[in-house]
Residue, then its C-alpha position, 0 to 999 in steps of 0.5 A: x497539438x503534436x502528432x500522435x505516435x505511431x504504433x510499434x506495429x505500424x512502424x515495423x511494418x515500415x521498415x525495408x530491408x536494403x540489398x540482403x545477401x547471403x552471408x557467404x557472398x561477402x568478399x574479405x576486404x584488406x586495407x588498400x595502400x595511402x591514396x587508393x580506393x578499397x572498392x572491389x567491384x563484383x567481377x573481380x576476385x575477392x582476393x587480393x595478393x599484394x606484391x612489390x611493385x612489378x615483381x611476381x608472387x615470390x612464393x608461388x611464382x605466379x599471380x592470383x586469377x585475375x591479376x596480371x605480372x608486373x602491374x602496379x596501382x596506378x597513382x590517385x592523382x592519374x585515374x580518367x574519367x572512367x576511373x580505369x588505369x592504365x598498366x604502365x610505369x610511373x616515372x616522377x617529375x624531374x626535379x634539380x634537387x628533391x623537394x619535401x615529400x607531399x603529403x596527399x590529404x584525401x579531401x574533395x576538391x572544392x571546385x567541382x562544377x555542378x554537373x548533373x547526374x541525375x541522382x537525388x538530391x539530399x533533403x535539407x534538415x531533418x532525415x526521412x527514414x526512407x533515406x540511406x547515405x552511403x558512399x559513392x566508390x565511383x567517385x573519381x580519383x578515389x574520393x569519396x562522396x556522400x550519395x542519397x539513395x531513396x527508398x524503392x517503396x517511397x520514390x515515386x508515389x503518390x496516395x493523392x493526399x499531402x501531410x502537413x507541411x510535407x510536399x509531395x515528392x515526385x519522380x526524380x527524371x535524371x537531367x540530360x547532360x550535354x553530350x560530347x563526341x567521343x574521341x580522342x580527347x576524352x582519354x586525354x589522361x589514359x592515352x599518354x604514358x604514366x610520367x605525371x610531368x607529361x599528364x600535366x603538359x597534356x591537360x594543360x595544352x588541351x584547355x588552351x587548346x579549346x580557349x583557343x578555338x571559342x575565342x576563334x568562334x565568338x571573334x567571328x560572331x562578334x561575341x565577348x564571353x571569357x572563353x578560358x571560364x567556357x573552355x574550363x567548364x568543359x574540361x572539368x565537366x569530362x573530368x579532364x585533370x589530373x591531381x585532385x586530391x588536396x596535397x600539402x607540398x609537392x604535386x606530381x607533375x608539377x615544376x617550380x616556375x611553371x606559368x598559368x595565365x588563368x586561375x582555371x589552369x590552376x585549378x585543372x592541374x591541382x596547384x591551387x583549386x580556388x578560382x577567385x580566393x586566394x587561400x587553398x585549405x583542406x576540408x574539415x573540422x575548424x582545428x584540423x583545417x590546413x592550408x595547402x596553397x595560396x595566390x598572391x595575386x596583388x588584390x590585398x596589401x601583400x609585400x613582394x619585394x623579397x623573392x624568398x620571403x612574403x607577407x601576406x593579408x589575410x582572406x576577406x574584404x577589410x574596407x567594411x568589417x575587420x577579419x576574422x580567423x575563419x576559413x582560409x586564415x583560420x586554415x593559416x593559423x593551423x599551418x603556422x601551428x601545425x608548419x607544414x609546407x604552403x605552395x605559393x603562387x605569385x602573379x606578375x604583370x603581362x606586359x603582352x595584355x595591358x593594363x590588367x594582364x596577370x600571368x601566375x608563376x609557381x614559386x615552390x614551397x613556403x612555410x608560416x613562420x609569424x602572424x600578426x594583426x594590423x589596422x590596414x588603410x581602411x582602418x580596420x583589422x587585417x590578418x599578416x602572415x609571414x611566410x619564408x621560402x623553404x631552402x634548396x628548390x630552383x629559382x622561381x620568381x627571382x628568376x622571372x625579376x631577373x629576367x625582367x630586368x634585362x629586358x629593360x636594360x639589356x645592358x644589365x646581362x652579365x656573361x655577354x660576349x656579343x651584345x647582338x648577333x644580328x648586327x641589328x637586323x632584328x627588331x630587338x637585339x640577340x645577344x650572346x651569353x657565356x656562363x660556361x666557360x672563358x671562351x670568348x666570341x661569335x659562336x661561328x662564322x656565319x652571315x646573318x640574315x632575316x630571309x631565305x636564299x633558293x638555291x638549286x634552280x628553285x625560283x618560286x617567284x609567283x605571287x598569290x592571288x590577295x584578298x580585297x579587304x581594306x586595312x585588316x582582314x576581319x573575323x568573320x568576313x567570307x569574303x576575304x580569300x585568305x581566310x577561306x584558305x584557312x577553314x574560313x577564320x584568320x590563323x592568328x587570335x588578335x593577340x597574335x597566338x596561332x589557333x590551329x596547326x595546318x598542314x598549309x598557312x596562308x597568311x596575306x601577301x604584297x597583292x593583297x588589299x590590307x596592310x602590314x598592321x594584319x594579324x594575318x601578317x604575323x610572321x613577316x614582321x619579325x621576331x618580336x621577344x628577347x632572345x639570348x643564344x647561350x652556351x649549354x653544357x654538352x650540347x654546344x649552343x642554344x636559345x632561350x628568352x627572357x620573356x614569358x611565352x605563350x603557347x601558339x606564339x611566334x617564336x622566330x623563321x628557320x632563314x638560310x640557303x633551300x635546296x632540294x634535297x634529292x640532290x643533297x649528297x650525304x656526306x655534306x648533309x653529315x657535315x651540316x650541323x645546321x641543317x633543317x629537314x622537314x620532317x613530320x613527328x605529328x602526322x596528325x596535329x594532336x596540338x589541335x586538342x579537342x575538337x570533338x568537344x565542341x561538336x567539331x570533327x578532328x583533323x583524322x576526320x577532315x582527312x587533313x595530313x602532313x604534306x611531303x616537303x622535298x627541300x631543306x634550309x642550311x643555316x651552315x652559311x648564313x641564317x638567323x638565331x633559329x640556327x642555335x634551336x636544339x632538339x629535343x624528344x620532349x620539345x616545346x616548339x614545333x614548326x610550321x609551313x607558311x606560304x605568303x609571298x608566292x604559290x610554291x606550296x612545296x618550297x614554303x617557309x618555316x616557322x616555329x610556334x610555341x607548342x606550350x606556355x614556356x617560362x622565361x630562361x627555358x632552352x627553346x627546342x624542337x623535335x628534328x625527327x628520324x631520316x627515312x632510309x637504313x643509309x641516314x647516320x643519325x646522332x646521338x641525343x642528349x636531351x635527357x628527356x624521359x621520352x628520349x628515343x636515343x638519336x635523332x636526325 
């Protein structure tokens, strides 16, 4: 029997009238421009006068109340976690040639870790007419979301008697999320300018800034967890990313042969938001579905012999069933038709983690110009994309082939005019390239050397006290005297990256009881890449590798004479080009990103702080590739004091690190900072960085 109908009488008395509001407190909405949330919230005016960009009200000359001159919308892809903009320019990425325009598609991403906010959850199945979706304009980035509020007189009560086949609804209590300290870190994306090439930089050095220290922690506990999978949680969770709007072409912020060593890395930066597929597509209806980018990570039957062309299979596992044209391929087969641009992202081997290790390089924009259907090896049905790289951006892969060719046989480099500098004292040659112009030749007349040479007196000669471990100092070991210099843990992962910048690194010396194989021996055993010094355009010479480099790997010892530096005169410190000084552009080691979310205090509040270092090292004379280092406003190194074979912490050695992931081919910089004192004659600087303070030195 169906249930008896209820009378009109009792079903008026049903109805709740939500939020009424007198008609005249209605604000007029406008339409908001591509990618911004229509949204006015109640305190600000209900009038909005839309402008040019950074210019004030031509006609009245001044602003409506409540809005600021020279403010501009701040971009979708940039909003924080509390969805505030920040009143600053927007600058575009530097591009060598412009690439096809993106076209953002206002699409939640797919990746969205659950994260509970404690709102109730919407019902499976048939509606209650207690139920009213409506859309969430708090949702970040400008995303809408669907949102079920519940009725005030339905939530939470009980009559004591059940319907048939309905359970009793309780109380909805708001699940308690974890809590993070507050720092500097939660408004990663707010306290940097608006340049989307540095929010990227920022968000990306952040994660692996984290990946880092977990992996630091769990070595020490003897835990194995896939800390990049703990340490991405944690970035989405406090909405620590940037473009997260599904576009089809170009992203803000985001280069041609930029590297990731993680799928997660993708996903915060908006490249690709699938952490396991491949195809990247829009959400919606079957015939509007579009694919937005896709990984060819090797797992199917992909042909990837031609840098400017690739066949790719199709989404779905073809050893049990055929494949069909749903979700990614059906979203493939909408961008052949539609031929719209495709980001493509192509995996190479690690060789620095064998035999798995995967590193994923952006190659650019790709478009679909033929499927087709074959019997794969398994006998059943695949689908076959062919997808041509669109004309006139950078080189991406090919120049990562490149590259990995010379390394095999650095014979195979063109453009050499001394096969190796060093004379043999590096572990792997340094080379000489010159593709500029027809001079030939060293790049100066120097000695090249490996170690420093103390001048001026300074004779910092004794040793430290070792530690007594065996072989290798181990995670986790209190008893090593070494570590307990450096906050209780080895400096380096054992993959040889660099954990956390210090004002001070102690690695092992000659008195102590373990061997050379240490990790927390790493820099004492040499340069370990393929290094090229090169000759640039307007800056003299440089360095670069031809190997991929990841961020917190040791690049290489600023070697030559150390002299005090209060006896420097200066007109010779003028006349050295090569001349190192150490000083400090971040005083507060913002390369250790987020402490606080793992319930750690920063270096502000371990009151740790550069140390004033009273020498230089002149490369002038004698010294090694880092001579050719450049600087940079915008660098991607940055230097690091190491003491291990004596007690002289004010005459240590300087290393460099790499303060990013850095793609094969990429001049090396660092930042050479700004002398003290109205007699110092600074130079001018070329770097062309849009953070560029004009000189340096």
């Amino acid at each position: 029997m169906g249930r008896p109908r209820k009378s009109a009488q009792a079903a008026q008395e049903n109805i709740t009238v939500l939020d009424v509001k007198p008609i005249r407190t209605l604000a007029p909405m406008f339409p908001a421009p591509q990618g911004f949330n229509t949204y006015t919230p109640p305190n600000n005016p209900s009038f909005v006068c839309v402008t040019p960009y950074n210019l004030p009200n031509p006609e009245s000359g001044s602003n409506p109340p409540g809005f600021t001159g020279g403010q501009m919308p701040l971009p979708e892809f940039f909003m924080g976690a509390s969805g505030a903009p920040t009143p600053k320019a927007l600058k575009g990425p530097k591009l060598k040639k412009p690439v096809l325009n993106p076209t953002p598609v206002q699409m939640k991403s797919p990746y969205v870790p659950p994260v509970s906010t404690g709102e109730v959850k919407k019902r499976r199945g048939r509606k209650r007419k207690s139920e009213l979706i409506t859309p969430d304009t708090t949702g970040t980035a400008g995303t809408s979301t669907g949102t079920v509020s519940a009725s005030p007189a339905k939530v939470g009560t009980s009559t004591g008697k059940r319907g048939r086949g309905r359970p009793r609804k309780l109380e909805q209590t708001p699940k308690k999320q974890k809590e993070y300290v507050a720092g500097d870190i939660t408004v990663v994306p707010l306290s940097i300018s608006l340049n989307p090439r540095e929010a990227v930089e920022e968000v990306l050095m952040t994660f692996d800034a984290l990946r880092r220290r977990i992996l630091q922690l769990d070595e020490a506990n003897q835990v194995k967890n896939a800390q990049h999978l703990k340490a991405g949680s944690i970035m989405m969770s406090n909405d620590l990313r940037v473009n997260r709007s599904k576009t089809i072409g170009h992203i803000p912020g985001i280069e041609v042969g930029d590297m990731y060593f993680f799928r997660i890395e993708m996903c915060l930066v908006g490249v690709n938001t699938q952490t396991v597929a491949g195809i990247d597509y829009t959400k919606g209806e079957d015939e509007d579905r579009l694919a937005v980018s896709i990984v060819s990570s090797g797992m199917y039957e992909n042909a990837e012999d031609d840098v400017d062309t690739l066949v790719y299979s199709g989404q779905g596992m073809s050893t049990k069933n055929d494949q069909k044209l749903v979700k990614g391929n059906l979203a493939l087969e909408n961008s052949l038709k539609r031929g719209n641009e495709v980001r493509v992202v192509r995996s190479v081997k690690d060789h620095a983690n064998p035999p798995n290790g995967k590193i994923y390089v952006y190659d650019g924009l790709y478009k679909i110009r033929h499927s087709w259907t074959e019997k794969a090896g398994s006998g059943f049905k695949v689908f076959k994309y062919k997808l041509f790289r669109e004309p006139g951006q950078p080189d991406g892969i090919s120049l990562w082939k490149k590259a990995e060719k010379w390394c095999i046989d650095p014979s195979s480099r063109g453009d050499v005019v001394v096969a190796d500098i060093s004379a043999g004292k590096e572990f792997r040659p340094v080379c000489v390239v010159n593709e500029v112009d027809e001079v030939k030749g060293q790049p100066g007349h120097f000695t090249y050397t490996t170690t420093l040479t103390y001048k001026d007196g300074i004779n910092p000669s004794k040793q430290t006290e070792g530690c007594v471990c065996t072989t290798v100092c181990l995670p986790g070991d209190t008893n090593c005297s070494c570590a307990s210099k450096n906050g209780g843990h080895p400096p380096y992962s054992a993959q040889g990256v660099l954990v956390s910048r210090r004002s001070m690194l102690y690695e092992c010396g000659r008195s102590c009881g373990c061997g050379i194989s240490c990790r927390s021996r790493l820099t004492q055993k040499g340069v370990q890449l393929h290094f090229e010094v090169f000759k640039t355009a307007d800056r003299g010479w440089g360095l670069r590798c031809w190997e991929p480099i990841r961020s917190g790997t040791f690049i290489c010892e600023f070697t030559g004479e150390v002299m005090d530096s209060s006896g420097l005169a200066s007109n010779e410190e003028q006349d050295d080009e090569y001349l190192f000084r150490p000083v400090y552009t971040d005083q507060s080691f913002k390369w250790n990103r987020g402490p606080q979310l793992l319930g750690e205090p920063s270096s502000d509040d371990l009151g740790e702080a550069a140390k004033k270092l009273n020498f230089v090292v002149s490369a002038k004379n004698m010294g090694n590739m880092s001579r050719f280092i450049n600087h940079s406003c915008s660098p991607n190194l940055f230097w690091q004091p190491v003491v291990h074979d004596h007690t002289d912490e004010g005459h240590p050695h300087i290393v460099f690190f790499a303060m990013k992931h850095i793609p094969p081919m990429t001049e090396l910089t660092y930042d050479y900072g700004l002398s003290e004192g109205e007699s110092a004659k600074r130079k001018t600087c070329l770097c062309g960085s849009h953070k560029c303070r004009g000189t340096f030195g």
